[in-house]
C-alpha positions in Angstrom: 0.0 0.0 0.0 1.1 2.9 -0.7 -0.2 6.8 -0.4 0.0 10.3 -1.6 -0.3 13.6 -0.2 -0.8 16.3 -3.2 -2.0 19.3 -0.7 -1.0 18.9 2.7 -2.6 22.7 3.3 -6.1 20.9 2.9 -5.2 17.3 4.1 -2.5 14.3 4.5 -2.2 10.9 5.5 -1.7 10.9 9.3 -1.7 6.7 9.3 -1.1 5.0 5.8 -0.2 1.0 6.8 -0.9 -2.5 6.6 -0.8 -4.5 9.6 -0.4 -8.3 9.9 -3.2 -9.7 12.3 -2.4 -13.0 11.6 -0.4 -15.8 9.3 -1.9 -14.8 6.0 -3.9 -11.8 7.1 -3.4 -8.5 6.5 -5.6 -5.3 7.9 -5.5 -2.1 6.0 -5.7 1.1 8.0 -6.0 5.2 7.0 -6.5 8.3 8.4 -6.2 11.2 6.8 -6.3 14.6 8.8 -8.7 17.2 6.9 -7.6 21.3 7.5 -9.6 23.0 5.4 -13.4 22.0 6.4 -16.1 21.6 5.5 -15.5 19.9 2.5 -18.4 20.3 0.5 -17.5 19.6 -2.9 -15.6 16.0 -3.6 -15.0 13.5 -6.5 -12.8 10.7 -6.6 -11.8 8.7 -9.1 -11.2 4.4 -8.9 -9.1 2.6 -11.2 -8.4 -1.0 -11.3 -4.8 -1.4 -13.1 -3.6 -5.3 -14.3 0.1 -5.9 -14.4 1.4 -6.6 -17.7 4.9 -5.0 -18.7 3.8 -2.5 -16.1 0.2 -1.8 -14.8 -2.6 -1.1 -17.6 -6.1 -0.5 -16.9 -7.8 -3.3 -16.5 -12.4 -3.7 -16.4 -12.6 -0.1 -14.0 -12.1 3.3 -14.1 -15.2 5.4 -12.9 -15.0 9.0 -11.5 -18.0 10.4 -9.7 -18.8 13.2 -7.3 -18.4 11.6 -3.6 -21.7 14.0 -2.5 -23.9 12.4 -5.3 -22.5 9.0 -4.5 -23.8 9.1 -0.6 -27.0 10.8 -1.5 -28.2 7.9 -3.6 -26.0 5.0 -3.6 -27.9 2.9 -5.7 -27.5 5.1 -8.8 -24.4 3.9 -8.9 -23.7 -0.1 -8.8 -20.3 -0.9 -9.9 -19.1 2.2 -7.8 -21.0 0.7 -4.8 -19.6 -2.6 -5.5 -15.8 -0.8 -4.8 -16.3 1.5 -2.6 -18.3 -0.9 -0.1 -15.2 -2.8 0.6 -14.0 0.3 2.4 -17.8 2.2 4.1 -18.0 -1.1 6.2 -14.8 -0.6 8.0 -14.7 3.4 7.9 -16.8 6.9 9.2 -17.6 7.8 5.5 -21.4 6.5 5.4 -22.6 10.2 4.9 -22.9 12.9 2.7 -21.3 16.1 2.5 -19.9 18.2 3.9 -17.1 16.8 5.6 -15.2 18.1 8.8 -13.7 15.1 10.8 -10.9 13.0 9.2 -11.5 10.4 7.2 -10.6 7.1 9.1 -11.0 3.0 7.7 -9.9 0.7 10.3 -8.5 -2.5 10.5 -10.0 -3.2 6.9 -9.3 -7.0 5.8 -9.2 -7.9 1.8 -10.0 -11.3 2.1 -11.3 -13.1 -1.6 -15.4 -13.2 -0.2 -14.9 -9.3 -0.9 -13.7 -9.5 -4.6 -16.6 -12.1 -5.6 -18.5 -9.5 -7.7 -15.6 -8.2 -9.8 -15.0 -10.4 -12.9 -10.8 -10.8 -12.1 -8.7 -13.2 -13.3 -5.4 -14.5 -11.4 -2.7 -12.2 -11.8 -1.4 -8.8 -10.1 -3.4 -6.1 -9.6 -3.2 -2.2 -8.3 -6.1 -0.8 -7.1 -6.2 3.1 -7.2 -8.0 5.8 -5.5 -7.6 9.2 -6.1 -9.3 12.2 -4.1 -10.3 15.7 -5.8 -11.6 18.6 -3.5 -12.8 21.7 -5.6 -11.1 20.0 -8.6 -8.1 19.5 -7.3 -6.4 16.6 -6.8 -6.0 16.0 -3.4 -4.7 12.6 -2.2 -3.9 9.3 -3.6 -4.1 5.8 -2.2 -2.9 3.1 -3.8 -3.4 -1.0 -2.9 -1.3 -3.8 -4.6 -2.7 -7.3 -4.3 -2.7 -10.6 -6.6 -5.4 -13.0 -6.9 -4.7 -17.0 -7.6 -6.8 -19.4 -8.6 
Protein backbone atom coordinates (compact mmCIF):
# COMPACT_ATOMS: atom_id res chain seq x y z
CA UNK A 1 0.00 0.00 0.00
CA UNK A 2 1.12 2.88 -0.71
CA UNK A 3 -0.22 6.78 -0.40
CA UNK A 4 0.03 10.30 -1.62
CA UNK A 5 -0.34 13.64 -0.22
CA UNK A 6 -0.82 16.33 -3.21
CA UNK A 7 -2.00 19.31 -0.74
CA UNK A 8 -0.96 18.93 2.72
CA UNK A 9 -2.59 22.65 3.29
CA UNK A 10 -6.07 20.89 2.95
CA UNK A 11 -5.16 17.32 4.08
CA UNK A 12 -2.52 14.29 4.54
CA UNK A 13 -2.20 10.89 5.53
CA UNK A 14 -1.68 10.89 9.30
CA UNK A 15 -1.73 6.73 9.30
CA UNK A 16 -1.13 4.97 5.83
CA UNK A 17 -0.24 0.96 6.76
CA UNK A 18 -0.87 -2.54 6.62
CA UNK A 19 -0.83 -4.50 9.61
CA UNK A 20 -0.39 -8.27 9.91
CA UNK A 21 -3.17 -9.70 12.26
CA UNK A 22 -2.44 -13.01 11.61
CA UNK A 23 -0.39 -15.83 9.32
CA UNK A 24 -1.89 -14.80 5.99
CA UNK A 25 -3.95 -11.84 7.15
CA UNK A 26 -3.38 -8.51 6.54
CA UNK A 27 -5.61 -5.32 7.85
CA UNK A 28 -5.54 -2.06 6.05
CA UNK A 29 -5.70 1.07 7.99
CA UNK A 30 -5.97 5.25 6.98
CA UNK A 31 -6.55 8.30 8.40
CA UNK A 32 -6.20 11.21 6.75
CA UNK A 33 -6.30 14.61 8.85
CA UNK A 34 -8.70 17.19 6.85
CA UNK A 35 -7.58 21.29 7.47
CA UNK A 36 -9.57 23.04 5.39
CA UNK A 37 -13.37 22.01 6.44
CA UNK A 38 -16.08 21.59 5.52
CA UNK A 39 -15.51 19.89 2.49
CA UNK A 40 -18.43 20.27 0.46
CA UNK A 41 -17.53 19.59 -2.91
CA UNK A 42 -15.55 16.01 -3.62
CA UNK A 43 -14.99 13.48 -6.49
CA UNK A 44 -12.83 10.68 -6.64
CA UNK A 45 -11.77 8.69 -9.11
CA UNK A 46 -11.19 4.37 -8.85
CA UNK A 47 -9.10 2.57 -11.24
CA UNK A 48 -8.39 -0.97 -11.31
CA UNK A 49 -4.78 -1.42 -13.15
CA UNK A 50 -3.57 -5.26 -14.31
CA UNK A 51 0.07 -5.88 -14.40
CA UNK A 52 1.36 -6.61 -17.72
CA UNK A 53 4.87 -4.98 -18.69
CA UNK A 54 3.79 -2.49 -16.09
CA UNK A 55 0.23 -1.85 -14.78
CA UNK A 56 -2.60 -1.12 -17.56
CA UNK A 57 -6.10 -0.51 -16.92
CA UNK A 58 -7.81 -3.27 -16.51
CA UNK A 59 -12.36 -3.68 -16.36
CA UNK A 60 -12.60 -0.10 -13.98
CA UNK A 61 -12.05 3.27 -14.11
CA UNK A 62 -15.16 5.38 -12.89
CA UNK A 63 -15.02 9.01 -11.53
CA UNK A 64 -18.00 10.40 -9.65
CA UNK A 65 -18.84 13.19 -7.26
CA UNK A 66 -18.40 11.60 -3.62
CA UNK A 67 -21.69 13.99 -2.46
CA UNK A 68 -23.89 12.42 -5.26
CA UNK A 69 -22.53 8.98 -4.47
CA UNK A 70 -23.84 9.12 -0.59
CA UNK A 71 -26.95 10.78 -1.47
CA UNK A 72 -28.17 7.94 -3.60
CA UNK A 73 -25.97 4.99 -3.57
CA UNK A 74 -27.85 2.87 -5.70
CA UNK A 75 -27.48 5.07 -8.80
CA UNK A 76 -24.39 3.92 -8.87
CA UNK A 77 -23.73 -0.11 -8.78
CA UNK A 78 -20.26 -0.92 -9.91
CA UNK A 79 -19.09 2.20 -7.75
CA UNK A 80 -20.96 0.68 -4.76
CA UNK A 81 -19.62 -2.62 -5.48
CA UNK A 82 -15.76 -0.81 -4.79
CA UNK A 83 -16.34 1.45 -2.56
CA UNK A 84 -18.30 -0.88 -0.11
CA UNK A 85 -15.20 -2.84 0.59
CA UNK A 86 -13.99 0.26 2.40
CA UNK A 87 -17.82 2.18 4.10
CA UNK A 88 -18.04 -1.10 6.23
CA UNK A 89 -14.81 -0.56 8.03
CA UNK A 90 -14.73 3.43 7.88
CA UNK A 91 -16.82 6.93 9.23
CA UNK A 92 -17.62 7.82 5.49
CA UNK A 93 -21.39 6.49 5.45
CA UNK A 94 -22.58 10.17 4.89
CA UNK A 95 -22.91 12.85 2.69
CA UNK A 96 -21.29 16.07 2.54
CA UNK A 97 -19.87 18.15 3.94
CA UNK A 98 -17.14 16.77 5.63
CA UNK A 99 -15.19 18.15 8.75
CA UNK A 100 -13.66 15.06 10.78
CA UNK A 101 -10.90 13.01 9.23
CA UNK A 102 -11.54 10.40 7.24
CA UNK A 103 -10.56 7.13 9.12
CA UNK A 104 -10.97 2.96 7.74
CA UNK A 105 -9.93 0.73 10.31
CA UNK A 106 -8.51 -2.52 10.47
CA UNK A 107 -9.96 -3.18 6.86
CA UNK A 108 -9.31 -6.96 5.82
CA UNK A 109 -9.23 -7.85 1.81
CA UNK A 110 -9.97 -11.34 2.09
CA UNK A 111 -11.32 -13.11 -1.65
CA UNK A 112 -15.39 -13.21 -0.22
CA UNK A 113 -14.89 -9.29 -0.90
CA UNK A 114 -13.68 -9.50 -4.60
CA UNK A 115 -16.60 -12.11 -5.63
CA UNK A 116 -18.52 -9.50 -7.65
CA UNK A 117 -15.58 -8.16 -9.76
CA UNK A 118 -14.97 -10.44 -12.90
CA UNK A 119 -10.81 -10.78 -12.06
CA UNK A 120 -8.65 -13.18 -13.34
CA UNK A 121 -5.35 -14.50 -11.44
CA UNK A 122 -2.67 -12.18 -11.84
CA UNK A 123 -1.35 -8.85 -10.11
CA UNK A 124 -3.40 -6.10 -9.64
CA UNK A 125 -3.22 -2.25 -8.35
CA UNK A 126 -6.07 -0.83 -7.08
CA UNK A 127 -6.23 3.13 -7.18
CA UNK A 128 -8.05 5.84 -5.48
CA UNK A 129 -7.58 9.18 -6.07
CA UNK A 130 -9.29 12.21 -4.14
CA UNK A 131 -10.26 15.73 -5.77
CA UNK A 132 -11.62 18.61 -3.48
CA UNK A 133 -12.79 21.66 -5.60
CA UNK A 134 -11.06 19.99 -8.60
CA UNK A 135 -8.15 19.47 -7.30
CA UNK A 136 -6.43 16.59 -6.82
CA UNK A 137 -5.99 16.01 -3.37
CA UNK A 138 -4.70 12.59 -2.19
CA UNK A 139 -3.94 9.28 -3.60
CA UNK A 140 -4.14 5.76 -2.22
CA UNK A 141 -2.95 3.06 -3.83
CA UNK A 142 -3.39 -0.96 -2.86
CA UNK A 143 -1.31 -3.76 -4.59
CA UNK A 144 -2.73 -7.29 -4.28
CA UNK A 145 -2.72 -10.60 -6.58
CA UNK A 146 -5.44 -13.03 -6.90
CA UNK A 147 -4.72 -17.02 -7.59
CA UNK A 148 -6.84 -19.42 -8.64
Amino acid sequence: MKCYDHDVSFSSFELCKLKVVRRGVVALNLRVGLYKTPVRNSTINLALYKRANGYRPFLYNITENVCAFFANRKRYPVLKVLLDLFLVHSNLNHTCPYYDAIIVKDLVLNEELFKFLPVPEGEYLYKLKVFAYNDLKATAEVYFFRKD
